[in-house]
Each structure stands twice: as C-alpha cells, then as structure tokens.
N, C-alpha and C positions, 0 to 999 in steps of 0.2 A: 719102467714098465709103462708101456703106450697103450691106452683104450683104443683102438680102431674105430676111425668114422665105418658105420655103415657104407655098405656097398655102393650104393644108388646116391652117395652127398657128390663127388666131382661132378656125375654129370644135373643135379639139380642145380649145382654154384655155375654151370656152363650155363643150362636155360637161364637164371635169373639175369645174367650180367649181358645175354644177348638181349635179354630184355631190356634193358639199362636199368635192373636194379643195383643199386651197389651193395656187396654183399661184404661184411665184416665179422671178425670173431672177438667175441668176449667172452672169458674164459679164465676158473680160476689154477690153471695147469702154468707150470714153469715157460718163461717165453721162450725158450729154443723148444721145447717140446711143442708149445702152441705153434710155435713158427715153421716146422715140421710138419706139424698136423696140416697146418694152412697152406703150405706149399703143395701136397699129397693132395690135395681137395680140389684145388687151383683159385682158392682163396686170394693168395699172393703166389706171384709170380716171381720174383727176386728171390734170391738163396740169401735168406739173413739169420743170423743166431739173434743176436741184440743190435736192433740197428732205432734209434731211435733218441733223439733229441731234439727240446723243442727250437724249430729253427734250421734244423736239417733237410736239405733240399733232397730227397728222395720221392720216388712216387708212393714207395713202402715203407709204412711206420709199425714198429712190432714196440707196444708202448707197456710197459711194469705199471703194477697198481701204484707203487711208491711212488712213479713220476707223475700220475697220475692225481694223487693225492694231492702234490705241490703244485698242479696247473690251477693256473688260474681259469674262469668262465671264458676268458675271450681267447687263452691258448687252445682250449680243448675247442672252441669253435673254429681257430685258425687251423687246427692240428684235420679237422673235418672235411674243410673247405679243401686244405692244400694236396693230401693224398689219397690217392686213388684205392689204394689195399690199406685196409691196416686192420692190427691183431692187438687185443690189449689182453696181457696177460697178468696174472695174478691178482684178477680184479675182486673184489668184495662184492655182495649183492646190493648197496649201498651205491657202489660206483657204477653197477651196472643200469641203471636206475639215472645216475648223472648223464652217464653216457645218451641214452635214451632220449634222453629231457634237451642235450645238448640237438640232437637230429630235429628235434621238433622245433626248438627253439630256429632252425633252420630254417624252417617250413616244410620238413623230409616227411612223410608218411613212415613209419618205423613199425616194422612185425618182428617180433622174437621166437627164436624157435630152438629146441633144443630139450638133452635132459636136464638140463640147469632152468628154464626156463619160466616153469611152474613156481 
C-alpha cells in the first residue's frame, strides 16, 4: 500500500532543482517503495530498487537506515558530497536529524518539509 505524494510535489522538486536546490527524501517507508515514490516525484531519476553501497560510483544512492546506522561521520559526509539524488529509507527520527546535521556540517542551508516533519 503506497500513500500518494500530493499532486503539485513533481512539479515543486522540478522548481527547486532548477533552482539548484538539491532536493533529497528521508523517509521511514521500505527503500523500493521510497525509491518508487522518488522516482514518481523526479526525486531520482535512475530506476533503482536497492542500489546503494558505501563506495559505489552511482549518481543515485537509495540508502536503508541499517546502512545508515553503521556509516561512519565522514561516510555519510562522503555519501553527500559524492551523489546527486539520494533517498534514505527506513530512517528513524534520530537519523533524520544526523542527516540534517551532516548537510550543515557542510555548509548546506537545510529546510525540511513533509508529514513527518513536525
């Protein structure tokens, strides 16, 4: 069973990316459904179920909270840097939160939006 993004999310992920924002999903749904979802949106652009190791030369990373848990600070920084699209799925409100902290640590200005979000 798939929640449907709202109508009007493809074309606000089209404004933001022509904007050069980069637009990512965090998300605690199973990764093929999230990767699904992301694909439908134009999140990512790649057709991937599980595609995601650290170290994998891809533009798209669809990253499991599990893999997640076991990066280190300077993978999840490399993991940021190095791809373009990426989805982390079955993340905890804990990791989302790392996530975050990782963009900042960046220098990225980071907004979150969403029903998870609150």
């Amino acid at each position: 069973m798939i929640d449907p993004p709202r109508a009007n999310v493809p074309e606000a992920v089209s404004k933001c990316k022509s904007a050069g924002i980069k637009v990512i999903m965090v998300t605690g749904d199973h990764p093929i459904t999230a990767a699904a979802i992301a694909k439908n949106v134009g999140i990512i652009t790649e057709d991937v179920a599980m595609k995601m190791e650290v170290g994998e030369e891809t533009e798209t990373a669809v990253v499991n909270g599990a893999t997640l848990k076991d990066m280190t600070k300077e993978d999840l920084d490399k993991l940021l840097k190095e791809h373009e699209e990426i989805v982390f799925a079955r993340t905890s409100p804990q990791q989302k939160l790392i996530i975050v902290e990782a963009f900042q640590r960046a220098g990225q200005i980071v907004a979150v939006t969403g029903d998870g979000a609150n």
